[in-house]
Residue frames as qw, qx, qy, qz and C-alpha x, y, z in Angstrom:
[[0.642, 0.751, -0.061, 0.146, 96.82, 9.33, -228.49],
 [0.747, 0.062, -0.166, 0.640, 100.64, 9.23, -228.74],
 [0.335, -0.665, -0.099, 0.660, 102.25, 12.29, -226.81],
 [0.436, 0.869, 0.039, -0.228, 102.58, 15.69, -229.12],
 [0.109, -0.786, 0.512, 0.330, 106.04, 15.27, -229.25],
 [0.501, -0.098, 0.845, 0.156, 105.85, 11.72, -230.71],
 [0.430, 0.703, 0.542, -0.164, 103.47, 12.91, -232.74],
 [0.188, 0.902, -0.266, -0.282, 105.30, 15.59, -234.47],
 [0.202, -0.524, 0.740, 0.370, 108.44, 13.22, -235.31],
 [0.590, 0.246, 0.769, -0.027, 105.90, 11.15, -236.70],
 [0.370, 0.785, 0.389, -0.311, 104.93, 13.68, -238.93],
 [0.303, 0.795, -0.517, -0.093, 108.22, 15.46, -240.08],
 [0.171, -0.519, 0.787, 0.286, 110.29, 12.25, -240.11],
 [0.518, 0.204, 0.830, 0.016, 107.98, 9.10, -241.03],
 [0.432, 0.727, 0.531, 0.049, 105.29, 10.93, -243.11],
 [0.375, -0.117, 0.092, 0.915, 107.54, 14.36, -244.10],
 [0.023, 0.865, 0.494, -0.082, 105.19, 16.88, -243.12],
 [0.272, 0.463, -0.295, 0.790, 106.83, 20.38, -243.67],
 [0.362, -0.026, -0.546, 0.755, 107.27, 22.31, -240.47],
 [0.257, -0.025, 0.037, -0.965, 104.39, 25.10, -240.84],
 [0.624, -0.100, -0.582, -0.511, 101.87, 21.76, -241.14],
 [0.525, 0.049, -0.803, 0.278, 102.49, 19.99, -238.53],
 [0.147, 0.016, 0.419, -0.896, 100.91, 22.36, -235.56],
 [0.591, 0.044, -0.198, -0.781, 97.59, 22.26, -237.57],
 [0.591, 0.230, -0.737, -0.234, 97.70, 19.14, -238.57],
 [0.185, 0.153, -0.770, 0.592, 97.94, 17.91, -234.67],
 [0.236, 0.034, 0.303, -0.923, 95.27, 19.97, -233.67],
 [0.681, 0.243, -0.309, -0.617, 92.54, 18.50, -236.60],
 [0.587, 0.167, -0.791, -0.027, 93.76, 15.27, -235.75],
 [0.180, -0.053, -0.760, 0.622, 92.70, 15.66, -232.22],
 [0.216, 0.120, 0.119, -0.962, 89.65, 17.01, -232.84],
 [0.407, 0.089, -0.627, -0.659, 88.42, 14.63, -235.07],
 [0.872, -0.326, -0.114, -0.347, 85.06, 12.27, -234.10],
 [0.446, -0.593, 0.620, -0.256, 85.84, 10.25, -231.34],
 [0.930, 0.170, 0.324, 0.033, 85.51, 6.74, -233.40],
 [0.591, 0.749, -0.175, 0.243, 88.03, 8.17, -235.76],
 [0.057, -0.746, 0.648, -0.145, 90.80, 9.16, -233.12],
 [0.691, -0.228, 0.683, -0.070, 90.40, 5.48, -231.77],
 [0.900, 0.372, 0.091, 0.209, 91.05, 4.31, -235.35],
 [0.409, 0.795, -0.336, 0.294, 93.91, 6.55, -235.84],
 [0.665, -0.486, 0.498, -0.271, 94.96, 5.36, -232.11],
 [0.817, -0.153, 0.554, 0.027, 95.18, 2.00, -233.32],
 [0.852, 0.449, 0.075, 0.259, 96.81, 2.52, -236.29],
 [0.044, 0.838, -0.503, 0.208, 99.66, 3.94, -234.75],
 [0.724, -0.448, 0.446, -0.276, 99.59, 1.12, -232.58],
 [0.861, 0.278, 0.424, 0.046, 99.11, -1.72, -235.74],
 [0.085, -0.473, 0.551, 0.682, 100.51, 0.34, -238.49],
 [0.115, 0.251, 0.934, 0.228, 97.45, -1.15, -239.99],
 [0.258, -0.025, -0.221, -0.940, 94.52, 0.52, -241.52],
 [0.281, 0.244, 0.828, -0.419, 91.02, -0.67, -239.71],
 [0.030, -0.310, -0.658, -0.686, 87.88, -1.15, -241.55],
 [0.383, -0.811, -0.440, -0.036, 85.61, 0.42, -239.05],
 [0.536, 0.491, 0.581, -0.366, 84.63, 2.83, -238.12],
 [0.305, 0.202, 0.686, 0.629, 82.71, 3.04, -241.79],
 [0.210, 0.519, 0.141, -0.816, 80.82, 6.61, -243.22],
 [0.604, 0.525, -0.202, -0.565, 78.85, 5.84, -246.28],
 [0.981, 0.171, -0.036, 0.087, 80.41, 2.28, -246.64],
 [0.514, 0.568, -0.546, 0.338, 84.00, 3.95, -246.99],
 [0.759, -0.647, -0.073, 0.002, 86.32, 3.37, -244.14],
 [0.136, -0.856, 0.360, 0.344, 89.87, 4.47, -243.15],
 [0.654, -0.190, 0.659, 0.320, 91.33, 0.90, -245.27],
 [0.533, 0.684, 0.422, 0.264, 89.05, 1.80, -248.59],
 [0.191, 0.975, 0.063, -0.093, 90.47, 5.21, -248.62],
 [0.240, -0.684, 0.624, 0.290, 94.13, 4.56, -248.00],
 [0.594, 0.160, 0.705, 0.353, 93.89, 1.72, -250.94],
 [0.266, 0.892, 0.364, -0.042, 91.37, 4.28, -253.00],
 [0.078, -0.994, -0.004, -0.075, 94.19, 7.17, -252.29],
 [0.774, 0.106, -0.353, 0.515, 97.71, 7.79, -252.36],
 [0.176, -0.925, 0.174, -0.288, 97.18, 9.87, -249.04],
 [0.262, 0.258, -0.751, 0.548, 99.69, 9.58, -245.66],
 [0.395, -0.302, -0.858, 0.129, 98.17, 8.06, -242.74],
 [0.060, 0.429, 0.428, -0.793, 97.00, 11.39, -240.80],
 [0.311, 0.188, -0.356, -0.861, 95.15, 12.31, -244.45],
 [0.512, -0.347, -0.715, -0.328, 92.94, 9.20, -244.88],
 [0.228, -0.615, -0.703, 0.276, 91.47, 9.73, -241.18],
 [0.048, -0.421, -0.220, 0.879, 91.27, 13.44, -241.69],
 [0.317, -0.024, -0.612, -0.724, 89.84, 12.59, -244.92],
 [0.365, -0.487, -0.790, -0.075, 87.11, 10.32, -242.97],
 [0.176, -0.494, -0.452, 0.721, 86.87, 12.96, -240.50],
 [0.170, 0.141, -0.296, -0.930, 85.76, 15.62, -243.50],
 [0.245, -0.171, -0.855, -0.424, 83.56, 13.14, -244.86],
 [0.276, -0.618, -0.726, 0.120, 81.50, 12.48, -241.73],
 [0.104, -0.423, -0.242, 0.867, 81.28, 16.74, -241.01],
 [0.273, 0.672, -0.125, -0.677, 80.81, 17.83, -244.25],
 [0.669, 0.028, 0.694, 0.265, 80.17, 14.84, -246.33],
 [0.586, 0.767, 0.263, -0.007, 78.81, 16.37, -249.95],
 [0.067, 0.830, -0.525, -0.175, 82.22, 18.91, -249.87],
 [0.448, -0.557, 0.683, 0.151, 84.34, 16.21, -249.04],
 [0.697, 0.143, 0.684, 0.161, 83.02, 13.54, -250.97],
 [0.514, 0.836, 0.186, -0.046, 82.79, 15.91, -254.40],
 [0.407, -0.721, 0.544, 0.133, 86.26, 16.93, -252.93],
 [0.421, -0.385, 0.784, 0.244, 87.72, 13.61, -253.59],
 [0.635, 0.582, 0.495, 0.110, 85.73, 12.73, -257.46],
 [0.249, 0.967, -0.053, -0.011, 86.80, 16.51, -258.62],
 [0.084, -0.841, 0.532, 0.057, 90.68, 16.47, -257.42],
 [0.398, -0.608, 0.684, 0.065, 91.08, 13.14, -258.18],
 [0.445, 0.492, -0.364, -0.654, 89.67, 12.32, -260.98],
 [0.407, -0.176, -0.891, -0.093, 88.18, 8.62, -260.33],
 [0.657, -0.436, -0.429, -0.441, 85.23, 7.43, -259.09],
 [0.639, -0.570, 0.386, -0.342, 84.40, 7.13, -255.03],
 [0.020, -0.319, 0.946, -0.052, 85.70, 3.49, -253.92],
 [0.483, -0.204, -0.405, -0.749, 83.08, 1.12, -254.58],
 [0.330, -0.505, -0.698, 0.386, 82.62, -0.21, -251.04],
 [0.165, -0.137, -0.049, -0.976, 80.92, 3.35, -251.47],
 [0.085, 0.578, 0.811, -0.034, 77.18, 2.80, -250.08],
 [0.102, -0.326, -0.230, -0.911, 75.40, 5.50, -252.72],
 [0.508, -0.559, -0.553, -0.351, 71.73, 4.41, -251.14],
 [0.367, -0.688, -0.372, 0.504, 72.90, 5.00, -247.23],
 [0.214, -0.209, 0.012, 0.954, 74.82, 8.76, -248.49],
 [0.151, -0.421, -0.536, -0.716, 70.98, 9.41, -250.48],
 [0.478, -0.549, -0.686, 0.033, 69.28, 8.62, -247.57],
 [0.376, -0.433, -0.273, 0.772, 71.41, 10.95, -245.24],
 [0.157, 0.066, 0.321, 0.931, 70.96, 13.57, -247.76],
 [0.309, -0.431, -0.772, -0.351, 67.21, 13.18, -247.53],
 [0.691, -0.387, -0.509, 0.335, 67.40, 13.74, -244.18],
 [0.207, -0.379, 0.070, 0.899, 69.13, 17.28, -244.02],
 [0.121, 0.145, 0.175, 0.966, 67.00, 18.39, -246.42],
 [0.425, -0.601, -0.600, -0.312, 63.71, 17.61, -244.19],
 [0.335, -0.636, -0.303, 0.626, 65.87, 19.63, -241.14],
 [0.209, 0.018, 0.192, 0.959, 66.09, 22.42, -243.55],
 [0.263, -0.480, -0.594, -0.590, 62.79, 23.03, -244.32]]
């Protein structure tokens, strides 16, 4: 990943993060799955939005079309998704009042769901 310091101008000058965001923001971005930093990696690189990797069908390109986020939000937004997909994905129907993107796959996110609730049990 780009140095912190490159990172930070990136943040308050390109994308105008305030100042009190920008620490966090760093941190969550570094944290996130490792398929995710290497997308976010290579869209610094491209300035292009990759269609892999893909969580439920979405992928960092469907969200940043889908969304009118800044480029650290649509991978932090895929990064939510794959942790804590049900929040995230209710998350982004509830606050934004339109339907998922429909390169959505409902039938793989049922499946997962399925799944978690046969480790619960």
């Amino acid at each position: 990943m780009k140095n912190i310091v490159d990172l930070e101008s990136l943040l308050k000058n390109d994308w105008t993060y305030p100042e009190y965001q920008i620490a966090n923001t760093i941190s969550r971005l570094q944290s996130m799955e490792p398929e995710l930093l290497k997308a976010f990696e290579s869209y610094l690189k491209l300035g292009i939005f990759p269609d892999k990797p893909a969580v439920f069908g979405l992928t960092p390109s469907a969200i940043a079309e889908a969304y009118s986020f800044k480029p650290p939000a649509v991978f932090l937004t895929m990064d939510w998704i794959s942790r804590d997909p049900q929040k995230a994905l209710d998350a982004l129907v509830m606050e934004y009042h339109k339907p998922l993107p429909k390169i959505f796959n409902a039938k793989e996110y049922q499946e997962f769901i399925a799944t978690q609730k046969i480790k619960s049990t």
